[in-house]
C-alpha positions in Angstrom: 68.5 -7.7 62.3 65.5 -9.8 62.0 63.2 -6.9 63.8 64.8 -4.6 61.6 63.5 -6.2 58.8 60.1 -7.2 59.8 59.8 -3.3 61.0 60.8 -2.5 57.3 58.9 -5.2 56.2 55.5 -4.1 57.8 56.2 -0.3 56.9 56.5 -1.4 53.6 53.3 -3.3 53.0 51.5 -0.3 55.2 52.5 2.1 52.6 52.0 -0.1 50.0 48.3 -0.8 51.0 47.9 3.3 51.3 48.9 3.3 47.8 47.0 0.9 46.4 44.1 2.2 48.2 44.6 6.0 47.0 45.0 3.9 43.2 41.8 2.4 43.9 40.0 5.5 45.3 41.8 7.7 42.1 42.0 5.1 39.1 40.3 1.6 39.6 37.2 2.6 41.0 36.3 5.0 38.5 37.3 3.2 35.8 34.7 0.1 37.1 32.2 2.7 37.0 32.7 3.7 34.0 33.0 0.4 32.2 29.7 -0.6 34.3 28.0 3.0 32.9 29.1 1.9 28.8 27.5 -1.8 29.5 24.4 -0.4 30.6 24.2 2.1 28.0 25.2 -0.7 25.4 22.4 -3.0 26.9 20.0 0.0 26.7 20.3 0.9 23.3 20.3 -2.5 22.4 17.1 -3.0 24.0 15.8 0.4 22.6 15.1 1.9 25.7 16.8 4.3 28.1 16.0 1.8 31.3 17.1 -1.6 32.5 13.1 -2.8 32.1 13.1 -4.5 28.9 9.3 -5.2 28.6 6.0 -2.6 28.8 2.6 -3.5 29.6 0.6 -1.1 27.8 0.0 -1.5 23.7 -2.6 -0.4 21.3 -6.1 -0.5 21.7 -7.2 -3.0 19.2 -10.8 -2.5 19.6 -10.0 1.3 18.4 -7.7 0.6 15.6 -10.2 -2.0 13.9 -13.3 0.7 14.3 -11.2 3.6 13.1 -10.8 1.7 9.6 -14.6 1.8 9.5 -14.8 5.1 8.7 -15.1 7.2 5.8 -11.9 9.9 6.4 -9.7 6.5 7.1 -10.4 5.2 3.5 -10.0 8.5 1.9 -6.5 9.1 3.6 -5.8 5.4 2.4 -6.7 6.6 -1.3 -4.4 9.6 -1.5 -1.9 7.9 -1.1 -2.5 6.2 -3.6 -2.5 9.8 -6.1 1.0 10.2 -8.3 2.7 13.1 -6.4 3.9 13.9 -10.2 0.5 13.9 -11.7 0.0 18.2 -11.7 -3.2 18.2 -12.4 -5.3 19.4 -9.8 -7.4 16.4 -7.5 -11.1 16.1 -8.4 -12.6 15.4 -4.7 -15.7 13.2 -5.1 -15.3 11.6 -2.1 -16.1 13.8 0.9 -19.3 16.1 1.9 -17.6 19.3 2.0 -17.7 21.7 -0.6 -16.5 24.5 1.2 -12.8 24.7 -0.2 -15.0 25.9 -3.7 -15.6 29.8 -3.7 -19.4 29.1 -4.7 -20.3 27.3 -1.9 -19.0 29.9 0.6 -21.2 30.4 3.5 -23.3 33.4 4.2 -21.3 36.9 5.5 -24.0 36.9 8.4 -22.7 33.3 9.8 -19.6 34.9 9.4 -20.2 38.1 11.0 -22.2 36.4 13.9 -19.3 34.2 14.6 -16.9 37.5 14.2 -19.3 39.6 17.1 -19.3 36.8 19.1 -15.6 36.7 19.9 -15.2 40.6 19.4 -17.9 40.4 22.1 -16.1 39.0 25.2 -18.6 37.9 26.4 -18.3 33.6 25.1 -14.5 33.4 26.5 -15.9 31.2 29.0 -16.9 27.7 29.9 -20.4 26.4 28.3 -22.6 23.9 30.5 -22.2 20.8 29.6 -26.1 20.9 27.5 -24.9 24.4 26.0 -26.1 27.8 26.7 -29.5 28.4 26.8 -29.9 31.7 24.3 -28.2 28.6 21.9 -30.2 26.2 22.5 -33.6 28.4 22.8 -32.4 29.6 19.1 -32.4 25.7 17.9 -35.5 24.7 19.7 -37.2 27.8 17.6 -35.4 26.8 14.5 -36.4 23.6 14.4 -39.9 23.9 15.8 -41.1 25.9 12.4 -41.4 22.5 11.0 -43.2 20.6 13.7 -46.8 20.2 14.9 -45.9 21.1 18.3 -43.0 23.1 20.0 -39.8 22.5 21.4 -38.4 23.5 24.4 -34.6 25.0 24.9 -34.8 21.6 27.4 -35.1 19.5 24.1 -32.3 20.5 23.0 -28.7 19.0 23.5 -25.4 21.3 21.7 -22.6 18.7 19.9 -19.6 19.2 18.6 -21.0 18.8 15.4 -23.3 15.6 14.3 -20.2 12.9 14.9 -20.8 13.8 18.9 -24.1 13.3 19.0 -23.9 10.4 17.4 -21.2 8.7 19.6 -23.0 10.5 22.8 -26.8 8.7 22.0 -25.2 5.0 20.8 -22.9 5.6 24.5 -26.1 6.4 26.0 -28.2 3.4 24.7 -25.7 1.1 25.4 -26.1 -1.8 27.8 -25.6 -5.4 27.7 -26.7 -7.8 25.2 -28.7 -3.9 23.3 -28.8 -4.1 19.5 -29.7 -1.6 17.0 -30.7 -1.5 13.2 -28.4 0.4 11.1 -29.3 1.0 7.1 -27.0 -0.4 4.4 -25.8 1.6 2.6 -25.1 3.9 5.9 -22.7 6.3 7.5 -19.9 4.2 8.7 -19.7 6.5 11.7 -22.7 4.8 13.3 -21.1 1.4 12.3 -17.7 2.6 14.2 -19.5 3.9 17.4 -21.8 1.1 17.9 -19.1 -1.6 17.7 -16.8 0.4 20.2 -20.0 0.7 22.8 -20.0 -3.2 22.2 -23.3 -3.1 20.9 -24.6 -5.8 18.1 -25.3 -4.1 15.1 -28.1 -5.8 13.1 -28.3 -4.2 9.4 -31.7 -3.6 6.6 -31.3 -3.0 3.3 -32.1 0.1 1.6 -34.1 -0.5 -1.5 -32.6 1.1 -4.7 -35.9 0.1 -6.9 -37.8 2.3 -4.4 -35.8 5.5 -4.3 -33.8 3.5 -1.4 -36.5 3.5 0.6 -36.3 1.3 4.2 -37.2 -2.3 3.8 -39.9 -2.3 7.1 -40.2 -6.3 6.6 -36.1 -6.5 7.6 -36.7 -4.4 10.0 -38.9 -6.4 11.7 -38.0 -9.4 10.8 -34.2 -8.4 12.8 -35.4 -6.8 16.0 -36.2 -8.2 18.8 -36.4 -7.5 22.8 -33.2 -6.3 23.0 -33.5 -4.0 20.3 -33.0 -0.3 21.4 -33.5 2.2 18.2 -33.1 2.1 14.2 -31.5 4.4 12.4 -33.1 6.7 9.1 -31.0 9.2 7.5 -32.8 11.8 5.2 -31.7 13.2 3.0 -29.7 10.4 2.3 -26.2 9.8 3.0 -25.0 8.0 0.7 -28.1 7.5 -1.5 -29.1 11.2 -2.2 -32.3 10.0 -1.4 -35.4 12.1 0.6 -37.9 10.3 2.4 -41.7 11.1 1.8 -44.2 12.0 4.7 -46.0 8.6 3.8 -42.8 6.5 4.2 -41.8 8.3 7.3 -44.7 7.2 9.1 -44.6 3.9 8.5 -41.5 3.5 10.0 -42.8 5.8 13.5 -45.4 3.1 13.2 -43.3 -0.3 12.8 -40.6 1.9 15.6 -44.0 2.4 17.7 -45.4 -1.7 16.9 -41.3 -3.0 18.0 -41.1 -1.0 20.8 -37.8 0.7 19.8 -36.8 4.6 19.3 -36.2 6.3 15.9 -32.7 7.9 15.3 -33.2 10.3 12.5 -29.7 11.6 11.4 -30.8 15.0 9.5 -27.6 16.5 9.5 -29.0 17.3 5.1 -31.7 19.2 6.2 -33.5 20.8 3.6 -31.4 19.7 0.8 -33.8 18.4 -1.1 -34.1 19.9 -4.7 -36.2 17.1 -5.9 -40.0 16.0 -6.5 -40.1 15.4 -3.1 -39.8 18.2 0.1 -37.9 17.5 3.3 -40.1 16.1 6.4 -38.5 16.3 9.7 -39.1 12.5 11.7 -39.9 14.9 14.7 -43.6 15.2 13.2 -44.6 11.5 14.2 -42.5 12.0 17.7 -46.1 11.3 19.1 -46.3 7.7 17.3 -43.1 6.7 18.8 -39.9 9.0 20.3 -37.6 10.4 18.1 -34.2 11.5 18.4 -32.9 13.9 15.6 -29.4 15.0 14.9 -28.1 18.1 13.2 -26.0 20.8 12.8 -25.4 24.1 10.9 -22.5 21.8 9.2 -24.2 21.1 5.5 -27.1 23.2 5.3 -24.8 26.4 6.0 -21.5 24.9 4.4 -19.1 25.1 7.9 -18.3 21.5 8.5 -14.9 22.9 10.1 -17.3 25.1 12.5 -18.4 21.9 14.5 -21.4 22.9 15.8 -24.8 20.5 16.1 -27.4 18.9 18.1 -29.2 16.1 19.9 -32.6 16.8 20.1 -35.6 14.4 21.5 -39.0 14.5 19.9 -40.9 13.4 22.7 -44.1 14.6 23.7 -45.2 11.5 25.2 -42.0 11.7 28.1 -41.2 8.2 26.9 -37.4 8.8 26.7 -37.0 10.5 29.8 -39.7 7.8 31.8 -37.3 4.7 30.8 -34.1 6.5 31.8 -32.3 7.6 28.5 -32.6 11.3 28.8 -30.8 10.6 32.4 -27.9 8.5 30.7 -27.7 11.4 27.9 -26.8 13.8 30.4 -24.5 11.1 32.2 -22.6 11.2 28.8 -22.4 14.9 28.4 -21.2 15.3 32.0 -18.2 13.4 31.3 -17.6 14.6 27.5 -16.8 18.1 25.9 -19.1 21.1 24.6 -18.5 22.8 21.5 -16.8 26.0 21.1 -18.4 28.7 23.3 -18.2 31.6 20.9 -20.0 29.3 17.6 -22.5 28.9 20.6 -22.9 32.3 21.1 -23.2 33.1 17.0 -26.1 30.4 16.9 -29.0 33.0 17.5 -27.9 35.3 14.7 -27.3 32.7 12.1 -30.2 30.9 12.4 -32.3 33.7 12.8 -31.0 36.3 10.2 -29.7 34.0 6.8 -31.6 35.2 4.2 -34.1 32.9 2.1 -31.9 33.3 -0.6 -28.7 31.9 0.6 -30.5 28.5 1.1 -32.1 29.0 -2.6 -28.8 29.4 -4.1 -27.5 26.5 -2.4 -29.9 24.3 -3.2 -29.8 25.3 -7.0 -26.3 24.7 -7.1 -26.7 21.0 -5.3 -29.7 20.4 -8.3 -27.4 22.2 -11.2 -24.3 19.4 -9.8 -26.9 16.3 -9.3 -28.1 17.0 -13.1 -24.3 17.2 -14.7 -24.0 14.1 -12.6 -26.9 11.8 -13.3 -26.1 12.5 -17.2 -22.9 12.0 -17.0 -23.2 8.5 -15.6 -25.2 7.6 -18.2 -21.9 7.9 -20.5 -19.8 5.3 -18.6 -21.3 2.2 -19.1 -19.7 0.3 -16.3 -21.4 2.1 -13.7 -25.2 3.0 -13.5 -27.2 5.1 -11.2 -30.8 2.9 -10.1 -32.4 6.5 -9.3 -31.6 10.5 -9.4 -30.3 12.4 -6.3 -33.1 13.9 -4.5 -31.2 15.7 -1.6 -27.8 15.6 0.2 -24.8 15.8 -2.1 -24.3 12.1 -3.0 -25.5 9.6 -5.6 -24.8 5.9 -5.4 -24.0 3.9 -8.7 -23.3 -0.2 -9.3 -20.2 -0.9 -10.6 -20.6 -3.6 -13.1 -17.0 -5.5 -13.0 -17.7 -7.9 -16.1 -17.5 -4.8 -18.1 -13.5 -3.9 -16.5 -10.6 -6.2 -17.5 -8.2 -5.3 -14.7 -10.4 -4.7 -11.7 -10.7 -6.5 -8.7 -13.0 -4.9 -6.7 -15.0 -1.4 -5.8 -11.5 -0.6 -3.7 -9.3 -1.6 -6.5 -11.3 0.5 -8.8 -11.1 3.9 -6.6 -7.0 3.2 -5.4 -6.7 2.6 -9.3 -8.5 5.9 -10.1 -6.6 7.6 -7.5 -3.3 6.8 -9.1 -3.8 7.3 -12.4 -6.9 10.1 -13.0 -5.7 12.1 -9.0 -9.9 12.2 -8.5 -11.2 10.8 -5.1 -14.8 8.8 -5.3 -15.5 6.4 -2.1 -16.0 3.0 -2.6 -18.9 1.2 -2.2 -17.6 -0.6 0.8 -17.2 2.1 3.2 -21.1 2.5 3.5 -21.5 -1.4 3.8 -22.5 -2.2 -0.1 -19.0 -3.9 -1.9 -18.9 -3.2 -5.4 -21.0 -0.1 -5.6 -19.2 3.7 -5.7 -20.4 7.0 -3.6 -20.0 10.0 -5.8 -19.9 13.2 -4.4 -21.6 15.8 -6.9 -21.3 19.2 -4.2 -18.3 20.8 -5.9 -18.1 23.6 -8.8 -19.0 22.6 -12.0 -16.4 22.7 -14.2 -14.3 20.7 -11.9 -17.4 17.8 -12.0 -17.2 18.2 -15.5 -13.4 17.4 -15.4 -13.9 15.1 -13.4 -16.2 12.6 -14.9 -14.1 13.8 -18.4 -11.4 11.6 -16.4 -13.7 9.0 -15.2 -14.5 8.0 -18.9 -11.0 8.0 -19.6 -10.6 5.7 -17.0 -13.3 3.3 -18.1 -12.2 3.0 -21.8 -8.3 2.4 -20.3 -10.1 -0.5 -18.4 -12.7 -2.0 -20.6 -12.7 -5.1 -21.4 -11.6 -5.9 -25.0 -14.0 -7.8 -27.1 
């Protein structure tokens, strides 16, 4: 009986074991799974990720972030935001160089068409080198050698994606441990921006408003030192409006040539000078000390958006490419980006074929919008104007704050203005000088006139009672 029953017994506990078994296989493992698959997705989300790592190692660069605010598009994004989305009246844009959304300052047809027969062409669907192409570049060396003593060759020249490449290709070029260079205040922040991120030290001279913002040669001197690489001179003037005279421009090829340093000569205004005094290229004292010019077809043709400018070095003495930088420019270039082919291939024909008379109306209209603007200042006592725009498209005016009951500040003043009048001016503090105001005068009439109607509305709103 006994081995009857452990036989049963034993049968019993084998099939019971099969079953529980097929269960497992069938029921209990999946369900495990299953419950294991929900607490990893629970942890996941949780966590805010898709995977079990719970920590990254990468983050932002802050060196980038911090240099980006530096420039002049980063505090004119920050501004319209400021602007009542309700307000319907249509934004007065005094703070950007571009007047090319305005029907009168439409650039020629033959940029146009040259730009049109280059792609209908075929023949600029291709890579450039990295310098540009050579009937570009042999069109800019001739362009630009009408105004020289001496000629330069198509090896002088150096194609950018506009004057912002340049800049950031020569400051990358210069760069080295412990370099410094002399920037102008006021300035263009971009140089500011570009010079911190190579690491450089950035040493700064004053401008001088009571001399047409001329360059203060005793700071100059007074800051640099061996490890001083290059100043910088921008003429016309961005953001004075001022033009340099031939006299001025040699003293400072003679205090570059006496300091041992290179001349960066940012002439991206070229010959937007409607003033008492012309437009000198720096390149004419190149043989005092070695120049560097940047340009473009950006202002002086009204295509900002066509990005196309240059690098060129003044150097008949073979000082730049003797100490190595004409080597590191090329370093940069190799490693960087060209501007678009087909613009390339339109250079030729729009520098050679624009009429006289396109540049004469331009340059009427720029004088026609610095005159409405100059007299117009005069109307709003708490801002005033130390001298009249000679070239560019700007003017530069002290805001006087003891005259404003509810304003902190050059930025408070514009994010105020912004809100309440929708009209964009740059504050002072964007091209280094805090409680000062960049006005932007290239734009059609009526809508400066509208826009300085506003500005006076603005003032009395914010005058202080007495």
């Amino acid at each position: 009986m006994s081995v009857v029953l452990d036989t049963f017994f034993n049968h019993f506990l084998s099939f019971f074991f099969h079953l529980f078994s097929i269960f497992w296989l069938l029921f209990l493992l999946p369900l495990l799974l299953v419950l294991h698959i929900c607490k990893f997705i629970a942890e996941s989300m949780e966590n805010g990720t898709t995977t079990s790592r719970r920590t990254w190692n990468f983050k932002e660069n802050e060196k980038l972030v911090s240099v980006s605010d530096l420039t002049v598009r980063s505090v004119l994004n920050k501004l319209r935001c400021c602007i009542d989305p309700a307000d319907t009246r249509p934004i007065i844009p005094l703070g950007h160089g571009d007047p090319s959304a305005f029907p009168c300052f439409r650039t020629t047809p033959i940029a146009e068409d040259a730009v049109s027969d280059a792609v209908r062409s075929a023949n600029f669907n291709c890579y450039s080198s990295t310098v540009g192409i050579l009937p570009a570049r042999r069109a800019v060396a001739e362009y630009l050698s009408q105004d020289l003593p001496y000629k330069l060759s198509p090896d002088d020249i150096y194609l950018t994606i506009g004057c912002g490449q340049a800049i950031e290709i020569l400051l990358n070029a210069l760069a080295r441990p412990n370099a410094n260079i002399l920037l102008p205040t006021p300035g263009f922040p971009y140089y500011e921006a570009w010079g911190g991120f190579t690491q450089m030290e950035m040493r700064h001279f004053n401008l001088l408003p009571e001399k047409e913002w001329e360059v203060d040669l005793n700071a100059v001197e007074s800051l640099a030192d061996e490890n001083t690489v290059a100043m910088v001179i921008i003429n016309p003037g961005n953001p004075c409006g001022n033009v340099y005279s031939e006299q001025h421009l040699k003293k400072v090829a003679e205090m570059a040539r006496k300091l041992g340093i290179l001349v960066i000569s940012d002439e991206v205004y070229a010959h937007l000078a409607f003033g008492s005094k012309p437009f000198v290229p720096m390149g004419i004292f190149g043989s005092i000390a070695p120049v560097i010019t940047l340009g473009s077809i950006s202002k002086r043709w009204i295509v900002p958006g066509w990005r196309l400018g240059w690098l060129v070095t003044n150097d008949p003495n073979g000082i730049l490419k003797e100490h190595g930088v004409i080597d590191s420019i090329m370093g940069y270039l190799n490693i960087s980006s060209d501007p678009a082919t087909f613009i390339q291939g339109a250079i030729p024909q729009i520098l050679q074929e624009t009429k006289d008379d396109f540049f004469s109306k331009i340059v009427n209209m720029l004088r026609e919008d610095a005159d409405i603007c100059y007299e117009r200042i005069k109307d709003i006592p708490c801002i005033t104007c130390p001298s009249k725009p000679q070239g560019s498209m700007f003017v530069m005016v002290q805001l006087h704050l003891n005259l404003l009951e509810d304003i902190e500040d050059d930025l408070d003043f514009c994010a105020k203005l912004a809100r309440e009048e929708s009209m964009l001016i740059l504050p002072g503090v964007a091209v280094g000088l805090k409680n000062w105001l960049r006005i932007t005068f290239a734009c059609e009439p009526s809508y400066l006139e509208d826009g300085f109607q506003r500005l006076t509305a603005f003032y009395q709103r914010h005058a202080k009672k007495q």
